[in-house]
C-alpha positions in Angstrom: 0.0 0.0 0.0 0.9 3.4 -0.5 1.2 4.1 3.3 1.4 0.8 5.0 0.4 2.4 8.3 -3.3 3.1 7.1 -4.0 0.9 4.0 -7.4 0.3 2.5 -8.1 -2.9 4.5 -7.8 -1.1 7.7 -11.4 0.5 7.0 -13.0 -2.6 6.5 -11.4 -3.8 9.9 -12.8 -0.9 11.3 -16.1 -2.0 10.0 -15.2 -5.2 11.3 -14.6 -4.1 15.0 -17.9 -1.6 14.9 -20.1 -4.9 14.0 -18.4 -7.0 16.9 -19.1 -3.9 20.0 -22.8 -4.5 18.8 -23.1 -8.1 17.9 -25.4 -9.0 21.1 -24.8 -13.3 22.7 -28.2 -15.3 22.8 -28.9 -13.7 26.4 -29.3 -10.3 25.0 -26.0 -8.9 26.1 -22.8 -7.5 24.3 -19.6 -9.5 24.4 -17.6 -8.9 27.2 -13.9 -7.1 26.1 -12.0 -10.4 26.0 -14.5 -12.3 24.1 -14.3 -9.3 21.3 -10.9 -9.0 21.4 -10.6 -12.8 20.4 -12.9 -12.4 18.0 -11.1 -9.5 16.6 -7.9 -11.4 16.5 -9.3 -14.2 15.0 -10.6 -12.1 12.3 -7.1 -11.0 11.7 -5.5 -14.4 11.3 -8.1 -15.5 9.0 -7.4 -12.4 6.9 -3.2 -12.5 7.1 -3.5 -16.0 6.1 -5.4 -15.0 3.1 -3.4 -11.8 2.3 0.1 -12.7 3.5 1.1 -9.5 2.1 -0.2 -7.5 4.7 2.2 -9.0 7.1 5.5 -8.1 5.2 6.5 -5.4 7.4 5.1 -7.3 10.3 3.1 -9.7 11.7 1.2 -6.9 14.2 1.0 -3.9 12.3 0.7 -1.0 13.6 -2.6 0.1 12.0 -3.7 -3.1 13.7 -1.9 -2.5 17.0 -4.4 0.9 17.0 -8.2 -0.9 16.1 -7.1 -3.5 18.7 -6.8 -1.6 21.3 -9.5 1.1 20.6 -11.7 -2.1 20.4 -10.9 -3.6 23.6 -11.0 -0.3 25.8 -14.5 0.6 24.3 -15.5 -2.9 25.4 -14.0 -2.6 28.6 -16.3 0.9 28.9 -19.4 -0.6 28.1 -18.8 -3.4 30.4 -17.8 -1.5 33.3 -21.0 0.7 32.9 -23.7 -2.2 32.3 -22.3 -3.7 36.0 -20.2 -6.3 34.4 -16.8 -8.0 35.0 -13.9 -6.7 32.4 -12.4 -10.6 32.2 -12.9 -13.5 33.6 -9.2 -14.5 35.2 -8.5 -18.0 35.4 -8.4 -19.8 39.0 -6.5 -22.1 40.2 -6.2 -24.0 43.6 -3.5 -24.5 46.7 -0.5 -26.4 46.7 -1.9 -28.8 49.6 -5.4 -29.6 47.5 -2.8 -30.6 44.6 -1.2 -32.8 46.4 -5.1 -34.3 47.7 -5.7 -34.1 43.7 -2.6 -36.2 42.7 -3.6 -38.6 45.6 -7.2 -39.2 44.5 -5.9 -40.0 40.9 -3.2 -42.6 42.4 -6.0 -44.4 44.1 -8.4 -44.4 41.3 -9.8 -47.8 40.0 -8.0 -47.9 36.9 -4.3 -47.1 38.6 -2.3 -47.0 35.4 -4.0 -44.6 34.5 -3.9 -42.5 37.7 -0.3 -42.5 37.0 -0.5 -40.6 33.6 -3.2 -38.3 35.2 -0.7 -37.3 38.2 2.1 -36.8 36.0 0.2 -34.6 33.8 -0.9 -32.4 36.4 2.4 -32.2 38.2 4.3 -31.9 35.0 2.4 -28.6 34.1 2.3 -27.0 38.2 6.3 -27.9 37.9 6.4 -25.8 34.2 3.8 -23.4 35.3 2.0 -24.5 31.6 -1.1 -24.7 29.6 -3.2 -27.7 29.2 -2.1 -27.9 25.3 1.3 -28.0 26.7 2.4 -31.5 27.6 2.1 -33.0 23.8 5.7 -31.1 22.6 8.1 -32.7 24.9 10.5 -35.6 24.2 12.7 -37.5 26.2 15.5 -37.4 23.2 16.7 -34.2 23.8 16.6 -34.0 27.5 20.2 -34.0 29.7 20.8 -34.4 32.9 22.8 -31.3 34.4 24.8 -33.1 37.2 26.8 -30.4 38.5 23.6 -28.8 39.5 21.2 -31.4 39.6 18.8 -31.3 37.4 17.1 -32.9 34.5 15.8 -30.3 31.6 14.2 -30.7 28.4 12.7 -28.5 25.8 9.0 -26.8 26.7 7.3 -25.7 23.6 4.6 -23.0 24.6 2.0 -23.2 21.8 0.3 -19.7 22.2 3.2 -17.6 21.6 5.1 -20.4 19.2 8.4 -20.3 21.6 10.1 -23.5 22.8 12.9 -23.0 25.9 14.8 -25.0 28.2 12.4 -26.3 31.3 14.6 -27.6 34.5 12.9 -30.5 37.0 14.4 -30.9 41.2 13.1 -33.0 43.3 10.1 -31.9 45.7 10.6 -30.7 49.6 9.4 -33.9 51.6 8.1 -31.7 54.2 7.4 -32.5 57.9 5.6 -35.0 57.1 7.1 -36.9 54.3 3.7 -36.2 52.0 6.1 -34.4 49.3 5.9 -37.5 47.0 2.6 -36.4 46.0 4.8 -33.3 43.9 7.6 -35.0 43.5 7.9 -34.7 40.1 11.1 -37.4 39.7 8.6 -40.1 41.3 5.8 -39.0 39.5 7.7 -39.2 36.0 8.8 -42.8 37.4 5.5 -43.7 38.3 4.4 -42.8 34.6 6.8 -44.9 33.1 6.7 -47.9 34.8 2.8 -48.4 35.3 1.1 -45.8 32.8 -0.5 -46.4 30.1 1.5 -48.7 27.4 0.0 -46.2 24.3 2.2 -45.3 22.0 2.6 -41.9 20.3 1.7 -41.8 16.4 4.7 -43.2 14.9 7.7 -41.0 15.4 11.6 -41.5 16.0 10.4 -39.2 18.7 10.0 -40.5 22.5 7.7 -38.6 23.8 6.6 -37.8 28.0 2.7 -38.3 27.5 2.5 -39.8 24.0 -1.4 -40.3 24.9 -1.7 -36.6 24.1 0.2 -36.3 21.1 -1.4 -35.7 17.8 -4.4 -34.9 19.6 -6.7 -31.6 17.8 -6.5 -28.2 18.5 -7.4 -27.5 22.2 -7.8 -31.7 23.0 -5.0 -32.0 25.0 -5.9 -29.0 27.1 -9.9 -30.3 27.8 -8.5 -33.6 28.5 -6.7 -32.4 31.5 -9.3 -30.3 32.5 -11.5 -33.4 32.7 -8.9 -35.0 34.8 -9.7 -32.1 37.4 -13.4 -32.0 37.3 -12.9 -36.1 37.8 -11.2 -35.4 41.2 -13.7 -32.5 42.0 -16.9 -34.5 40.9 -14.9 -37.1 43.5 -14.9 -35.5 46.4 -11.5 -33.7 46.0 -12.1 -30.4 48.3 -10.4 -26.6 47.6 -11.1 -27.4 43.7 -13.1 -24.1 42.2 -16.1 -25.4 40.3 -14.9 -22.7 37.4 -11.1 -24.3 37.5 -9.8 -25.6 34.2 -6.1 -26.8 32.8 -5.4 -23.2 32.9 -5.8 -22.9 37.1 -2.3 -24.9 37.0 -0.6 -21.9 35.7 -2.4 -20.0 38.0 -1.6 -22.0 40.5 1.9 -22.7 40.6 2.2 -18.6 39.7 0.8 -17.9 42.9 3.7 -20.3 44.2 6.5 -18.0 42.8 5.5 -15.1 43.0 4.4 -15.6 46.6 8.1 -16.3 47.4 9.5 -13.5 48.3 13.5 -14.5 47.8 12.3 -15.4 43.9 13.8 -12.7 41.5 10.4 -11.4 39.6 13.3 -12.4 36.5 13.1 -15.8 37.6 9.1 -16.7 37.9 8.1 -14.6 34.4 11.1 -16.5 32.7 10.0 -19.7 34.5 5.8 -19.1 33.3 7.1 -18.0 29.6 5.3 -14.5 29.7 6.6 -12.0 27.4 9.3 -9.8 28.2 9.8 -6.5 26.0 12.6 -4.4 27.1 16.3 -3.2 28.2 16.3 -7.0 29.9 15.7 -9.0 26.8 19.3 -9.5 26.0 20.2 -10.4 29.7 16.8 -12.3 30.2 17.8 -14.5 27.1 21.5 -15.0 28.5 20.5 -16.3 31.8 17.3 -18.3 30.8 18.3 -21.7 32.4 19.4 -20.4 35.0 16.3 -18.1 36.1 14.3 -21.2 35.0 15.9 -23.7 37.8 15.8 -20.9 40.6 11.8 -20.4 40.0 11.8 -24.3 39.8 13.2 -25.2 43.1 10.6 -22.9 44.5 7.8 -24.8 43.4 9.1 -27.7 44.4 8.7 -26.3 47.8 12.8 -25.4 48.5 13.5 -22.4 51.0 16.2 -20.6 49.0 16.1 -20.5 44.9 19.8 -19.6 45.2 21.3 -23.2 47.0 21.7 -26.1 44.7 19.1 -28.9 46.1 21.0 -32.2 46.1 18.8 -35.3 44.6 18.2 -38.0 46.5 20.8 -40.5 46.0 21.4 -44.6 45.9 24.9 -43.4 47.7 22.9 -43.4 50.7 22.9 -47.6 50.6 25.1 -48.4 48.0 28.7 -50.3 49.5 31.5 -52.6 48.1 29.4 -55.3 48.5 26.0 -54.9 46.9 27.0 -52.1 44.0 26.2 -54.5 41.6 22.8 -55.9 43.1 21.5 -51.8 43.1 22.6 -51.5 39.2 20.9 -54.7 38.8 18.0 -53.4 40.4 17.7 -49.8 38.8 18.1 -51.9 35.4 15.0 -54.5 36.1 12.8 -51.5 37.4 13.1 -49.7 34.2 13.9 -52.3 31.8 10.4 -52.7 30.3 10.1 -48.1 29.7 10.0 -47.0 26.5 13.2 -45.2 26.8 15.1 -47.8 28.7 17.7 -47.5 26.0 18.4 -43.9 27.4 18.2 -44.3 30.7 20.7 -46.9 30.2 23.1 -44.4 28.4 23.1 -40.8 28.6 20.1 -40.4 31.1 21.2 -43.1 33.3 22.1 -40.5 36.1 18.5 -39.6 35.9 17.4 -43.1 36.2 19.5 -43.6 39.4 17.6 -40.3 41.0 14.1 -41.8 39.9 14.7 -44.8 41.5 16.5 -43.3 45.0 13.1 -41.1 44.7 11.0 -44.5 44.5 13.0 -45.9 47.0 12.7 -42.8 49.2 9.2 -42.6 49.8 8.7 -46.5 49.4 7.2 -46.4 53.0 4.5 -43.4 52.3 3.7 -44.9 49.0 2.9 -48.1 50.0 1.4 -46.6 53.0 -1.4 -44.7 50.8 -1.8 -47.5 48.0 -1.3 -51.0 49.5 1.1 -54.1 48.4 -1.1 -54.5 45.6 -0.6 -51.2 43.6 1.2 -51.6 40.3 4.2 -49.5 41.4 4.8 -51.2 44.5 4.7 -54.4 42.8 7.2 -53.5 39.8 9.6 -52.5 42.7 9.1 -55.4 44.9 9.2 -57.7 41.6 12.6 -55.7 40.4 14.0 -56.4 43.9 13.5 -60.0 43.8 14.7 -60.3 40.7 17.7 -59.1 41.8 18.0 -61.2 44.6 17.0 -58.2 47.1 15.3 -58.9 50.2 12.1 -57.0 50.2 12.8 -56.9 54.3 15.6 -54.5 52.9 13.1 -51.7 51.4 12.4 -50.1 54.1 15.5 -49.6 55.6 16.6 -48.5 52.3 14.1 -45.7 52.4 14.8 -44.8 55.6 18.5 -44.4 54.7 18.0 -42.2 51.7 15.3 -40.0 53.0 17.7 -39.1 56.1 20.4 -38.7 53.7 18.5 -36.6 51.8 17.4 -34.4 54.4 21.0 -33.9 55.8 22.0 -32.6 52.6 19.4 -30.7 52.1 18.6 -29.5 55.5 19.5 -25.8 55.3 17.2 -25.5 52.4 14.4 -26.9 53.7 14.0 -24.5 56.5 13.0 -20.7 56.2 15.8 -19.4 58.5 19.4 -20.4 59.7 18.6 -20.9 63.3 15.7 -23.6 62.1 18.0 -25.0 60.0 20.6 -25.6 62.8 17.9 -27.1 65.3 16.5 -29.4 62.3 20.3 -31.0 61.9 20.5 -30.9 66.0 17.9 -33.4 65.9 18.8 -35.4 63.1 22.6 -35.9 64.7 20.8 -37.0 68.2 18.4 -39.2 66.2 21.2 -41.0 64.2 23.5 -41.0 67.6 20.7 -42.7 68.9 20.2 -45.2 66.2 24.0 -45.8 66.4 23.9 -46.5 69.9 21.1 -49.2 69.3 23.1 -50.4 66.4 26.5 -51.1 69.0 24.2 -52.8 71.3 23.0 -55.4 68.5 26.1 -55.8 67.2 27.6 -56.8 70.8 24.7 -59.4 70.9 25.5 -61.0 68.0 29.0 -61.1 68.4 28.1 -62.8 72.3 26.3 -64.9 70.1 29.3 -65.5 67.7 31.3 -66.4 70.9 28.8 -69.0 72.2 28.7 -70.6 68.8 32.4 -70.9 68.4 32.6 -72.5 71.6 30.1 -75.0 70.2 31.6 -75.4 67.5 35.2 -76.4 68.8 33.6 -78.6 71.0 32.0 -80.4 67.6 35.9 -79.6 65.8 37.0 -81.8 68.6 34.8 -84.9 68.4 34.7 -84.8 64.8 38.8 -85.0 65.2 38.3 -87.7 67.3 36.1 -90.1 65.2 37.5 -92.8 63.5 37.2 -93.0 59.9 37.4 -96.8 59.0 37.9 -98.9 55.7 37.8 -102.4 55.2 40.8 -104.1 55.6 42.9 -106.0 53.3 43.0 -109.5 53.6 42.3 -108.5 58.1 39.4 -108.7 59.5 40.9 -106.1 61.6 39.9 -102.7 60.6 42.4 -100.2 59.3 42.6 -96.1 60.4 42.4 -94.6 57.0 45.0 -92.1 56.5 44.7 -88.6 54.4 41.1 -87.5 55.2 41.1 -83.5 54.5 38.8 -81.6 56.9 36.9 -80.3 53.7 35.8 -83.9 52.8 34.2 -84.1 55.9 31.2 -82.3 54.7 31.2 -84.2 51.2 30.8 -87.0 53.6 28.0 -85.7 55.1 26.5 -84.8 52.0 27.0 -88.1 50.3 25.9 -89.9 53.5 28.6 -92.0 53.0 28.2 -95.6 54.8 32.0 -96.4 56.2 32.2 -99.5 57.8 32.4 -99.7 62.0 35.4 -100.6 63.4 34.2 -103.2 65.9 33.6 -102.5 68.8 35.5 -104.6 72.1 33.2 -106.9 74.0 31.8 -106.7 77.4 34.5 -108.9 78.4 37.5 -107.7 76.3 39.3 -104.7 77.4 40.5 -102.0 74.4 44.2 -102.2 73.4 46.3 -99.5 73.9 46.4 -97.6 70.4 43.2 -99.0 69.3 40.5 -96.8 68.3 37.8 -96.3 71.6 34.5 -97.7 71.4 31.7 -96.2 69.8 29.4 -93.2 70.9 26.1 -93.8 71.4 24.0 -95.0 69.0 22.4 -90.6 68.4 25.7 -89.6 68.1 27.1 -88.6 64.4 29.5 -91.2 64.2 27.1 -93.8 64.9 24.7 -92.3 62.5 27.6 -93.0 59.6 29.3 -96.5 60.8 25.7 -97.7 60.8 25.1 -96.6 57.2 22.1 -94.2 58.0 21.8 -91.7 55.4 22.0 -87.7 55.9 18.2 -87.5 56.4 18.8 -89.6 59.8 21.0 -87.4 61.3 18.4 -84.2 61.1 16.1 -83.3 63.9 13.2 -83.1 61.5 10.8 -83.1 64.5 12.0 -79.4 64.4 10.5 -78.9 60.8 7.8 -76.3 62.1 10.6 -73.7 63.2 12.4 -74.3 60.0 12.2 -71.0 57.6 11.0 -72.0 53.9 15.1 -71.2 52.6 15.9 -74.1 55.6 13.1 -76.4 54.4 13.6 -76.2 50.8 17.6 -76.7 50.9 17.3 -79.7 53.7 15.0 -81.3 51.5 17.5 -80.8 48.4 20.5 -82.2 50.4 19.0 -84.8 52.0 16.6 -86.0 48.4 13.2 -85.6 50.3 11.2 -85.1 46.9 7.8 -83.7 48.1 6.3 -84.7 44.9 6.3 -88.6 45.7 4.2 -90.4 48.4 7.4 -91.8 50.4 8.4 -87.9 51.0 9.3 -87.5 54.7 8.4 -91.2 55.9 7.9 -91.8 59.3 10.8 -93.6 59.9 12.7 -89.7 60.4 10.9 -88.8 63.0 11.0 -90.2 66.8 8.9 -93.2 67.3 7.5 -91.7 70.3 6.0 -88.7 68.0 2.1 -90.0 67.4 0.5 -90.4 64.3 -1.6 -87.4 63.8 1.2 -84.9 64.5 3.5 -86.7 62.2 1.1 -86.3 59.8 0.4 -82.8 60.4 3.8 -82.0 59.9 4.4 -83.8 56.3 1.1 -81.8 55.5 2.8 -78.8 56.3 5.5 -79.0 55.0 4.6 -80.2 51.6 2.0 -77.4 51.6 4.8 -74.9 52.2 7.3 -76.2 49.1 3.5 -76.5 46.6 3.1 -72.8 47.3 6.9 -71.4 47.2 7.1 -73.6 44.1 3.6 -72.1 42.5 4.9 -68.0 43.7 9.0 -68.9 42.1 7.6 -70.6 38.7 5.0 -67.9 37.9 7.8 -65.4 38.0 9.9 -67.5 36.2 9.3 -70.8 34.5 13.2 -71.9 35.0 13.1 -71.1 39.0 11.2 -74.9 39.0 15.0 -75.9 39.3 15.2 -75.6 43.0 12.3 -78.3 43.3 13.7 -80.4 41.2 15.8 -83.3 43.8 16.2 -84.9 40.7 18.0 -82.1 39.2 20.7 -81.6 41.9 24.2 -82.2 40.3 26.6 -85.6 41.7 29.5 -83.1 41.9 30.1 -81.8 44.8 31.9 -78.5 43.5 28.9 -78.4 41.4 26.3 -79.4 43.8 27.8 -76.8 46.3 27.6 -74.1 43.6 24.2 -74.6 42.6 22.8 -74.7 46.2 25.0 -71.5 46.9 22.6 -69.7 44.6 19.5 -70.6 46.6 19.7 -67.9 48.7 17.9 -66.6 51.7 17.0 -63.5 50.3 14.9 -65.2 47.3 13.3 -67.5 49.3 12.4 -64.8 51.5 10.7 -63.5 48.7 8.6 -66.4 47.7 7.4 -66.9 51.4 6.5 -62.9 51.1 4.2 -63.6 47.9 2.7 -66.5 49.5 1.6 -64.5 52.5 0.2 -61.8 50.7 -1.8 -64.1 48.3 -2.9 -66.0 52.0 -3.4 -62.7 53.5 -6.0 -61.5 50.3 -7.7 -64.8 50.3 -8.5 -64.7 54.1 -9.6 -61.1 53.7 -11.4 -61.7 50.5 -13.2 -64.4 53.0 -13.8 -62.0 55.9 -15.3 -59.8 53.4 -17.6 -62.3 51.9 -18.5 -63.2 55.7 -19.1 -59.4 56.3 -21.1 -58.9 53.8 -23.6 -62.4 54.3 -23.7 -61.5 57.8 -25.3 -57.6 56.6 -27.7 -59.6 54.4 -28.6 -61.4 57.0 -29.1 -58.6 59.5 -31.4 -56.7 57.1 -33.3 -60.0 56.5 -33.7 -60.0 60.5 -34.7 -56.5 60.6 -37.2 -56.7 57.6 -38.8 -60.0 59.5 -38.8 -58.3 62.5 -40.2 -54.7 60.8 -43.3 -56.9 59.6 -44.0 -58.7 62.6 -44.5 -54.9 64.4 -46.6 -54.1 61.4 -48.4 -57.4 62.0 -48.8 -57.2 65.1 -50.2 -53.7 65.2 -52.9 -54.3 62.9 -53.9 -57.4 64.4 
């Protein structure tokens, strides 16, 4: 146009603009001034997109700039003087009824699904973004920033077609250890282990929520707001009925700006608003780093200024079980969609998602039961690592106390809290020392009582004598090299050596002869009679065995439970009556049936350790193989079995509950018409 600041279009948009302040909604009214100034803009688009000439100068002319804000203050005047509200700001709700929000999802029916829904929401408080938001991210571009601890990946912000780094910390626990809830490490864990398996539309991309990729324009925003009417329709309180995806924002702005050792730099670089001045060059420059301060305050941290240490595996990681953790950390996240880069150049990242499951392994299983998916990925990863789930929550007790000492300045408002906060921790942990001295002095009392024992079983074991038949002598010969080590091969083989016999009543030993036999329970009787192993076990002990002590006597000894001659009665005392003998094989073979159904549904080749047939001859080999049968994955078994016992007796109790209710209203209707009865009669 001849003068590009007032070309011929601009009087039609005028026109335009006129016929929007007196288009009148269905009620009668005229738009209110946000509602026209959309409309307006809309207008615009539709009409650059046609025309992209208008827009060579640029894309907000300033013959434009001029009818768009002439528009919206005339509104705003005829709003203000027909008793109206100028705009309708967006609401959001508390910090504390987010973390009731993110709880409500997690204990949902479906609970995979609760773990998308909670990461969503937590994703965008942490970003301080829209609804629309959380399709644009992707796990292949994101690093993890070690030096200050912190995992950051690109944020595309759809309204003003911008894309910026966005940092992630790990959430204050608080007094009270409900942090979790926020935590967005465990909530991004949670998401990957037990959400939703969907895939994203086929991509080379790896996206966070590829559920709410490829969605249409504005989907990805309503879904979320769905997932907050869900928890308000469900009895979620401090949710405002008029709350959308949009509150978020508002939410987690309130957070920062709230804050008052936040920079107001830091929170508008952190929320994306636009920033038009001297400080654009400088705000641009020090992005990532406003970004992270304005982070750690909404994850709940004191000072924006001190680096937040993550939690860490350090905490209960030694020289003796690194490679059981690694092992661990792997099997958790082993089935994820980006296991390959949590195994590579995220794998820091995957250690702090884990130390954060870990963590708050006690409060989560606390608020969702044995039974929730996340629990039992991390119980299953710990057996299959050959971790005692005993273990758990000692871990978690280790790395939250960790995590708090290093973190313990920062997660009080002032210096002198700070200092009383560690005061307690150091008495606590003196404490637990203390405690720790006093077991330890047991168990070596304990050690010392044993050794004695044992020397005193050294020393008859030194004295027995080990006899072979003699050649072409009736008399029997000492035999000569027997290494201490074979000992226990011949106990294992239940090796039959013939007796050396023994003098008569009437004949006297000879000097240098062997001495007579022990009595007929002693060890050395059990062999030079030719009893096997079995006979030498106190199995009328078998109900104080633990399943690991059952299952490997039963595999040394060849007790297979699976025949009818398994634990004849011939082991136990002849005094023991029938019924109790009975009792016992019942019990015990019920024990091995169940271990054996709990190991081979984990893991068809597991059947191994009920195999007697299966043992190998060798004893290197043999000792070997029953070397792997630990205590720890036994343990495990025994844990599985209980809890399936446990849910069938309560699934019982329940049904018992629920007949004896039926049978109470029966009672109450019979005895509701006999008053009626008896009234009219």
């Amino acid at each position: 146009p001849a003068d590009p600041n007032s070309p011929a279009i601009m009087g039609v948009s005028a026109e335009v603009a006129h016929f929007i302040l007196e288009k009148k909604t269905s009620s009668g009214n005229a738009y209110s001034p946000l509602t026209a100034a959309q409309y307006f803009s809309s207008w615009k688009t539709a009409l650059f997109k046609k025309f992209p000439g208008l827009a060579y100068r640029s894309s907000c002319p300033e013959w434009y700039e001029q009818l768009y804000r002439g528009l919206r203050m005339k509104a705003t005047v005829e709003c203000i003087k027909r008793g109206g509200r100028v705009s309708k700001k967006a609401v959001g709700m508390s910090a504390e009824t987010l973390k009731s929000t993110a709880l409500f999802l997690l204990k949902q029916e479906d609970a995979n699904l609760g773990y998308e829904e909670r990461a969503i929401l937590v994703t965008l408080y942490h970003a301080v973004g829209r609804g629309g938001e959380v399709d644009s991210s992707v796990w292949n571009f994101a690093s993890y920033d070690e030096d200050r601890a912190m995992i950051v990946f690109d944020w595309g912000e759809s309204k003003n077609g911008v894309q910026y780094a966005m940092s992630m910390h790990p959430q204050n626990p608080g007094e009270n250890n409900d942090g979790w809830l926020l935590d967005w490490p465990h909530s991004i864990a949670c998401q990957l282990i037990g959400g939703p398996r969907k895939l994203a539309p086929e991509s080379d991309m790896s996206f966070l929520f590829p559920a709410y990729v490829g969605m249409a324009s504005g989907g990805a925003a309503t879904k979320v707001s769905r997932i907050i009417k869900k928890a308000r329709d469900g009895g979620v309180e401090g949710i405002p009925d008029e709350m959308a995806s949009h509150g978020l924002r508002v939410t987690a702005a309130d957070v920062m700006f709230f804050s008052y050792k936040l920079p107001l730099m830091s929170a508008v670089t952190r929320g994306g608003w636009d920033c038009k001045g001297d400080t654009l060059a400088f705000y641009y420059i020090s992005n990532k780093k406003h970004i992270a301060e304005a982070g750690k305050v909404l994850a709940g941290w004191s000072d924006p200024f001190m680096k937040v240490s993550p939690p860490s595996l350090d905490a209960i990681v030694n020289s003796n079980n690194a490679s059981t953790i690694e092992s661990f950390c792997y099997n958790l996240f082993h089935e994820t969609a980006i296991h390959n880069m949590l195994s590579n150049h995220l794998k820091p990242f995957r250690d702090t998602m884990a130390a954060s499951l870990l963590m708050y392994y006690r409060e989560t299983k606390a608020a969702l039961g044995r039974e929730s998916p996340i629990i039992r990925a991390i119980h299953r990863a710990a057996l299959e690592s050959h971790i005692n789930l005993g273990d758990l929550p000692q871990f978690s007790k280790s790395i939250m106390e960790r995590f708090k000492i290093q973190n313990a300045k920062n997660m009080a408002e002032d210096k002198d809290e700070a200092i009383e906060n560690l005061t307690l921790m150091c008495v606590k942990l003196l404490d637990e020392q203390k405690e720790m001295k006093a077991s330890l002095k047991r168990v070596e009392d304990g050690n010392n009582e044993m050794q004695g024992k044992l020397d005193q079983v050294i020393g008859a074991v030194e004295a027995l004598t080990l006899t072979t038949p003699g050649s072409g002598s009736k008399r029997p010969r000492r035999e000569s090299g027997i290494e201490p080590n074979d000992l226990s091969d011949r106990f294992a083989r239940g090796a039959a050596q013939p007796a050396a016999a023994a003098p008569s009543a009437g004949q006297a030993s000879r000097p240098g002869t062997a001495p007579s036999a022990p009595p007929q329970r002693s060890i050395n009787a059990a062999l030079t009679q030719g009893r096997d192993l079995s006979a030498t076990i106190d199995w009328s002990k078998l109900g104080d065995w633990s399943g690991h002590q059952l299952l490997m006597t039963c595999l040394k000894t060849g007790q297979d439970w699976t025949k009818p001659n398994f634990l004849p009665p011939t082991l136990f005392p002849a005094t023991m009556d029938k019924s109790t003998l009975r009792t016992k094989r019942s019990r015990a073979k019920s024990v091995l049936v169940a271990l054996n159904g709990v190991a081979v549904a984990s893991d068809q080749s597991l059947d191994k350790w009920f195999d007697v047939s299966g043992v190998p001859t060798d004893e290197a080999e043999k000792r070997s193989f029953l070397d792997d049968l630990t205590h720890q994955l036994v343990d495990g078994w025994m844990t599985q079995v209980v809890s399936v016992l446990y849910d069938a007796r309560r699934s019982e109790l329940n049904q018992e509950r629920l007949m004896l209710e039926a049978q109470a209203r029966d009672n109450q209707r019979d005895a509701k018409l006999a008053t009626n009865k008896k009234q009219r009669g």
